[in-house]
N, C-alpha and C positions, 0 to 999 in steps of 0.2 A: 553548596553540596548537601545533600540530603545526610540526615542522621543514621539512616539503617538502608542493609541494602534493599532495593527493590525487585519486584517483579513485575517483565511489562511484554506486553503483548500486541506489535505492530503488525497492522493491517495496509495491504496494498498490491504492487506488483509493478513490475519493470523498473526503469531508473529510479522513481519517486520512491518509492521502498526501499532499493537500494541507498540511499542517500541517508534516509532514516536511520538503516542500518548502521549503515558507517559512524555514524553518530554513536548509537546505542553500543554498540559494539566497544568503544573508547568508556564508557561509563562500567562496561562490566571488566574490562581491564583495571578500572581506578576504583573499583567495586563498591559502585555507585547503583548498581544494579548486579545482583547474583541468580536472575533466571530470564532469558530473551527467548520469547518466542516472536517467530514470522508465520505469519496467516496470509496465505498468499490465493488472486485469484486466477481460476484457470477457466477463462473464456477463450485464450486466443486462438485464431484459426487462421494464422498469416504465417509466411515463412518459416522455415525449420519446425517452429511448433507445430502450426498446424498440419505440414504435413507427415509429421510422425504421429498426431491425433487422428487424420483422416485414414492413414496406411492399418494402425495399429490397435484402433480404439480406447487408444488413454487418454488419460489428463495431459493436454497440452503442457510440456516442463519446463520450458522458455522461461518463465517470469519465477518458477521454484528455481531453478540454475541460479540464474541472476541473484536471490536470492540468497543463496549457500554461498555463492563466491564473495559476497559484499562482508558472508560474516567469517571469512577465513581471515587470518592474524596477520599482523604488520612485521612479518619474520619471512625468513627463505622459506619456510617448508608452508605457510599460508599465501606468500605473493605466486610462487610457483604453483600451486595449484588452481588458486584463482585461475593466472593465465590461462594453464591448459585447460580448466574448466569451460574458460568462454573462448577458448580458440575455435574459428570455423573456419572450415574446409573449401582450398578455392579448388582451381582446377575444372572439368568440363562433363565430369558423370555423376551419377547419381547421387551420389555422397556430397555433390556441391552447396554449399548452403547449411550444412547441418554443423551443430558446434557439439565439440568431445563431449561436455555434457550434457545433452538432449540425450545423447544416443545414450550414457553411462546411466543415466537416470533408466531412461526406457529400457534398459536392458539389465536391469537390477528389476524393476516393475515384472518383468516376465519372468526372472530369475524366482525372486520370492514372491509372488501375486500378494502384495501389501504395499502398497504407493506409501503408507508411514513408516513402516519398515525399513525398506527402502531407499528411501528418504536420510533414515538416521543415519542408516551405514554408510551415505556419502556423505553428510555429515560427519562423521566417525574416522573415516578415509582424511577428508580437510581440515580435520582438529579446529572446526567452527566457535563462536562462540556463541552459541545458540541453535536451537530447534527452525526448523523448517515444516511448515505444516501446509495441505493445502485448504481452500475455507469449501472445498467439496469433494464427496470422491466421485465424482461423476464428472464429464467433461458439460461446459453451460456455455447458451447462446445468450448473450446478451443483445433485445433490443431495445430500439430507440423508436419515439414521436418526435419526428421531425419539423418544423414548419419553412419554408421558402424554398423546395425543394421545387415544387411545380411553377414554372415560370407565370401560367395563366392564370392560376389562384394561388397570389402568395399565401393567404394567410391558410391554405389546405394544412394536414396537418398526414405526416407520410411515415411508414412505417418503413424502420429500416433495421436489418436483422445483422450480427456477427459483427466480431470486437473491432475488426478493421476496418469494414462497413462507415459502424458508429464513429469511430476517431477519425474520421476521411471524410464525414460527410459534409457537403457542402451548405446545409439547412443550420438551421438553429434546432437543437435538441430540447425538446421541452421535458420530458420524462424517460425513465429506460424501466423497463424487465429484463426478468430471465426467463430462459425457458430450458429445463421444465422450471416450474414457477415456485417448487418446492423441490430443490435437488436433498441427497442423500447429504447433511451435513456429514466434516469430521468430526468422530466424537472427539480427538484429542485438542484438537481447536479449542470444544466447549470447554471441555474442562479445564484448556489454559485460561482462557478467559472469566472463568468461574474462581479461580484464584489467582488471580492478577490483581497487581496495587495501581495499574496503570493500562492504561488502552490508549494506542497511538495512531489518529486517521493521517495520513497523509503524508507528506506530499506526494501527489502523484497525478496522473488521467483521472480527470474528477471523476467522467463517468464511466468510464471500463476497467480502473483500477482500485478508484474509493470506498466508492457509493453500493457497488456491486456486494461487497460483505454485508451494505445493511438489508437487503434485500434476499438473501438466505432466512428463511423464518426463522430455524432453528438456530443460526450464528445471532441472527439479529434480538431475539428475545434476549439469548445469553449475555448479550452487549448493552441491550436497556435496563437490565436487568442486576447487571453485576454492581458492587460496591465498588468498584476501580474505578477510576478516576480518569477522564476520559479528554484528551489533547488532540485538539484539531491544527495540523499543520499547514499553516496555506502555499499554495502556489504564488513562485513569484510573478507570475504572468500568466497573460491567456496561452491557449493552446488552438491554433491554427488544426480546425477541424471538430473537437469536442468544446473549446469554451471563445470562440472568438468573441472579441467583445467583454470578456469578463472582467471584473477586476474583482480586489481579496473579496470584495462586502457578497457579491455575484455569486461568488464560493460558496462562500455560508449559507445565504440566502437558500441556495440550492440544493444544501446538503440539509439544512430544515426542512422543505418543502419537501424530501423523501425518508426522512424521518423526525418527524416533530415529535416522537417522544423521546427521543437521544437527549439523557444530561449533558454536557456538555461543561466540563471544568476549565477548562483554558484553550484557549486560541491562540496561535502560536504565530504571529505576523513579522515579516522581514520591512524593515523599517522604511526605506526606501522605497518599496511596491506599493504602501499605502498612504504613502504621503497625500497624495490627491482625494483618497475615500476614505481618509483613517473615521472622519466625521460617522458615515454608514457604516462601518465596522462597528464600531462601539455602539453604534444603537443595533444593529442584528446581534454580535456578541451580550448584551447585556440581558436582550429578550431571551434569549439563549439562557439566563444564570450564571455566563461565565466571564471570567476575566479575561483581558485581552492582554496579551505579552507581545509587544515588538521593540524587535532588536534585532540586528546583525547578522543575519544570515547566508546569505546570498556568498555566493565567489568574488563576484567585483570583477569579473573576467569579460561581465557582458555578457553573458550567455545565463538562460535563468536556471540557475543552478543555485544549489546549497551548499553550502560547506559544511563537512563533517565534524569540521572542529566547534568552527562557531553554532555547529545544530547543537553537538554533545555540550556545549558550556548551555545554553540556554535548558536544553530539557533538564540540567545537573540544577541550576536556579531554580526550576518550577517545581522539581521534584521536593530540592531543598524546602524550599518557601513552604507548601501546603505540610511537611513533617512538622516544621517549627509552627505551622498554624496551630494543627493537630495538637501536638505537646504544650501550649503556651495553656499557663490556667485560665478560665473564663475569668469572667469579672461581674 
């Protein structure tokens, strides 16, 4: 367990963010950390989100939602509103498809024209344990370089544009942007991340939910930049569409290759997922400067998930470990 509490600032969106959450969320109850922020991205342009994005011109909320619910309390008055947060609407008219909070969100966003604002008051509403931020205020397409997409020249290399595009395609992804290529960061983002003792990538869509914060100019200086201390979380698996094929080292690899000046202080690997690559993990982690932490993560359910507990004891270890690093006298 860490000596003092922390501050830490996860980056991501949908399940894999949430998961993170759920974790971190467990460390500020045992106040192992005393300030969480979520930096959340908003590209999606598929279901409920997008089409409250295309109707309304906001920030897709979907992946902020998910977000806010993951940090409401292990109590009635936080299970309860979680649910109704992500309850979505069946039924056969217009309203089908959309979840209470898409619309709550969006309809706060028109209420007080400040997506952070916002933001806090449903936060504020779900007695969260933590901030919700998004990593733009502008809504962003993410594309991708494709390769095996044209049957007649595999090795073409194809452009394919929008979040669900990217995570559906059937090619191998070589690179992504955004577009525009310089959105409006948040500024409260920056400055969480400018006093942060910790920055947290992962787990998540390596390329539509990770990688996309490092490709904001202004998030991404503030990330290379900051003294915080910087935990890569992997995937316990590929993902059918954005990483087929992948395994942990594949992760890495990829997430250097779109930002090679990223410090990088720990690697955060589930033991089991790298059994077969732990070999090329340790050599990209090392070239990296970081250390490589694998342990027990995963559900054990079968299904490549995290456990919140077991994420929250491992980031409460790594947090611990680098304090006692910190405080131990030189020699």
């Amino acid at each position: 367990m860490s000596e003092r509490a922390q501050s830490v600032v996860a980056f991501g969106g949908g399940h894999g963010l949430s998961a993170s959450l759920g974790a971190l969320r467990q460390l500020v109850h045992d106040l192992v950390v005393d300030d969480l922020t979520a930096v959340v991205t908003v590209a999606d342009n598929g279901g409920s989100s997008g089409r409250l994005r295309s109707e309304f011109g906001v920030l897709p909320p979907g992946d902020l939602r998910m977000a806010l619910a993951a940090l409401c309390g292990d109590h009635q008055w936080g299970d309860t509103w979680a649910r109704v947060l992500q309850h979505r609407f069946a039924g056969q008219g217009e309203i089908r498809g959309h979840t209470i909070g898409n619309l709550l969100i969006v309809g706060l966003w028109e209420q007080l024209g400040d997506p952070v604002a916002a933001l806090d008051w449903v936060g504020r509403l779900l007695g969260t344990s933590g901030r919700v931020l998004p990593m733009a205020l502008t809504p962003i397409d993410i594309t991708a370089q494709v390769r095996g997409v044209d049957p007649a020249d595999p090795d073409a290399l194809t452009s394919v544009r929008g979040q669900v595009e990217v995570a559906t395609t059937d090619g191998i992804i070589t690179s992504i942007a955004l577009e525009p290529a310089e959105p409006a960061p948040c500024p409260e983002a920056i400055d969480a991340v400018q006093v942060a003792d910790w920055l947290v990538l992962g787990p998540g869509s390596w390329f539509t939910s990770v990688i996309p914060h490092l490709m904001v100019p202004a998030l991404r200086e503030a990330i290379v930049t900051s003294d915080a201390r910087v935990v890569v979380t992997l995937n316990l698996g590929e993902q059918a569409g954005e990483t087929p094929g992948f395994d942990a080292a594949d992760h890495l690899a990829v997430l250097a290759e779109h930002a090679p000046d990223l410090r990088v202080h720990t690697v955060l690997a589930d033991a089991d997922s790298v059994r077969d690559d732990l070999e090329d993990l340790e050599r990209i982690a090392s070239a990296l400067g970081a250390e490589l932490v694998v342990a027990d993560v995963a559900r054990g359910d079968g299904t490549p998930r995290h456990d919140p507990v077991k994420l929250a004891a491992a980031y409460s270890r790594i947090m611990g470990a680098a304090d006692r690093d910190e405080q131990a006298p030189s020699r």
